[in-house]
C-alpha positions in Angstrom: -10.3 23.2 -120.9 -9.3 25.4 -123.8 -11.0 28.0 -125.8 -12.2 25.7 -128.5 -13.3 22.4 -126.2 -14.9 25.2 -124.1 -16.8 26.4 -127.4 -17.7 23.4 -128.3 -19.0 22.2 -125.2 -21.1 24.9 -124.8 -22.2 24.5 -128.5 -23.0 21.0 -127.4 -25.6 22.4 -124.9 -27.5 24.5 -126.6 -28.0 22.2 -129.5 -29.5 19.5 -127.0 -32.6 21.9 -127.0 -32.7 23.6 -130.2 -35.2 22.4 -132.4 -35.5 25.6 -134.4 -32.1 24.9 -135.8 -32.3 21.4 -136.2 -35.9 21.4 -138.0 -34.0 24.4 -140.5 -31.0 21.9 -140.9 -28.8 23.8 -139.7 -25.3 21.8 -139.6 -22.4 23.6 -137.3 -19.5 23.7 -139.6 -17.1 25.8 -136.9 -17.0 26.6 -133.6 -14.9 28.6 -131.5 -14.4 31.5 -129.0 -16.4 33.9 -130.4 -16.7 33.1 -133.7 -19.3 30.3 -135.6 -19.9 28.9 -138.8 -23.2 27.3 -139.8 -24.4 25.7 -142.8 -28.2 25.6 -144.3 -29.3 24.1 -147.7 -32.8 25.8 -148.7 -35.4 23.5 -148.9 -38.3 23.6 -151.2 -40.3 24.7 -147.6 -38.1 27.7 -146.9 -38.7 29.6 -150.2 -41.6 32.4 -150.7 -44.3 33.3 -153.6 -41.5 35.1 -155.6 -39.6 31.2 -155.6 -36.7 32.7 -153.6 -35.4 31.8 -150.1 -37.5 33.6 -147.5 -36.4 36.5 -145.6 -36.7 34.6 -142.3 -34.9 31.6 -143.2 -31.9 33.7 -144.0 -32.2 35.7 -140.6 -32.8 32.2 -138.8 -29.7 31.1 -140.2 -27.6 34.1 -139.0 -29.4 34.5 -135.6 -28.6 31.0 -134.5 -25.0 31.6 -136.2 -25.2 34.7 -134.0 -26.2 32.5 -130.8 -23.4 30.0 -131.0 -21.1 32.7 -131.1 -21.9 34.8 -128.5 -22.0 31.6 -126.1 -18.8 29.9 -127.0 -17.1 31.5 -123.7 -19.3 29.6 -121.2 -21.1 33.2 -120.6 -25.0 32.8 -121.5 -26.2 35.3 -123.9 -29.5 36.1 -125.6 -30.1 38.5 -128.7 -31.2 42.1 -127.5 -31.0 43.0 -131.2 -30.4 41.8 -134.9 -30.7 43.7 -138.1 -30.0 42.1 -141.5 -29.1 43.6 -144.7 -30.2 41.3 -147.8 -27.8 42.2 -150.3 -28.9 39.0 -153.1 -32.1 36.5 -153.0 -31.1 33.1 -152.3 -32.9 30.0 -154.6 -33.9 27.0 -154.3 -30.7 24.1 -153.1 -28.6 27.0 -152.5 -26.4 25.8 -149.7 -26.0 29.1 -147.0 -23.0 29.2 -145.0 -23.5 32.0 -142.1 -20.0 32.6 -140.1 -20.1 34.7 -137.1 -17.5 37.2 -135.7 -16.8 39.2 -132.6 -16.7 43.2 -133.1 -16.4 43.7 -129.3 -17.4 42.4 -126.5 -17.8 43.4 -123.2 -18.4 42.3 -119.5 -22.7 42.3 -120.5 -23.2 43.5 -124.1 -20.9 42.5 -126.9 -21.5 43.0 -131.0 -21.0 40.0 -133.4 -21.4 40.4 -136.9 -22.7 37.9 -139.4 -21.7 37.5 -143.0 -24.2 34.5 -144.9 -22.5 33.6 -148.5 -23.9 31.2 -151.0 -21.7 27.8 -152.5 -20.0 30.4 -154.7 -18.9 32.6 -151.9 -21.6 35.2 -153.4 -22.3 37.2 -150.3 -26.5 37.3 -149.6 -27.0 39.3 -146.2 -25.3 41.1 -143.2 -26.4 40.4 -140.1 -25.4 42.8 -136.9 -26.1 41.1 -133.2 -25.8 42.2 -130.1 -26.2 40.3 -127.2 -26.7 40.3 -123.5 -24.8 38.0 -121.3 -27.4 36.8 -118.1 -24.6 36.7 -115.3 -24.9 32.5 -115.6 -22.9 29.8 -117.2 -23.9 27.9 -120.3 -22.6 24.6 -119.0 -21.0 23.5 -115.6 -17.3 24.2 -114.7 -16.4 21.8 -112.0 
């Protein structure tokens, strides 16, 4: 199997179970090895008392961004950390597109960082994972 059908199969799995993502309408716009791109329009739901997209949403978005990265190689991995910057508010039917890269990563612990841009390319956060692969795979190898 190569890199990317690998990527995508794993991606594959971990979408069978995640509701988080799914209830956020999240839509998978890229996958492969360690790298993912994720899209999110902001709903009416996700925006705070100021009118702006919430914090969380934003953070959602580039965690689960984060998540689909860090699995692509068939190597389970959780979060062991995540700090975002918020560098411009998102609004109302802004559409979010989170993409995911690898700064390094190693046999257990590996770095991704997260860039989320708006439908002008306007950049609203930086997100910095790093994750913890758990020794298993993600999906079967026969």
């Amino acid at each position: 199997m190569n890199p990317q059908s690998l990527a995508r199969a794993c991606l594959d799995e971990m979408l069978k179970d995640d509701a988080c993502s799914a209830a956020l309408g999240m839509e998978v716009v890229n996958i492969d090895e360690r790298c993912a791109s994720v899209r999110m329009v902001v709903r009416s739901d996700m925006v705070n008392g100021h009118g702006l997209c919430h914090g969380g949403m934003i953070f959602s978005l580039a965690d689960s961004t984060f998540a689909f990265a860090c699995n692509s190689e068939n190597h389970s991995a959780l979060a062991a950390a995540g700090q975002i910057d918020f560098l411009a508010p998102a609004k109302l039917n802004d559409e979010l597109t989170a993409t995911a890269t690898v700064v390094n990563q190693g046999k257990r612990k590996g770095i991704y960082d997260v860039t989320v841009v708006h439908q002008l390319q306007e950049r609203i956060a930086i997100f910095r994972g790093h994750s913890h692969r758990l020794g298993i795979p993600t999906i079967p190898i026969n």
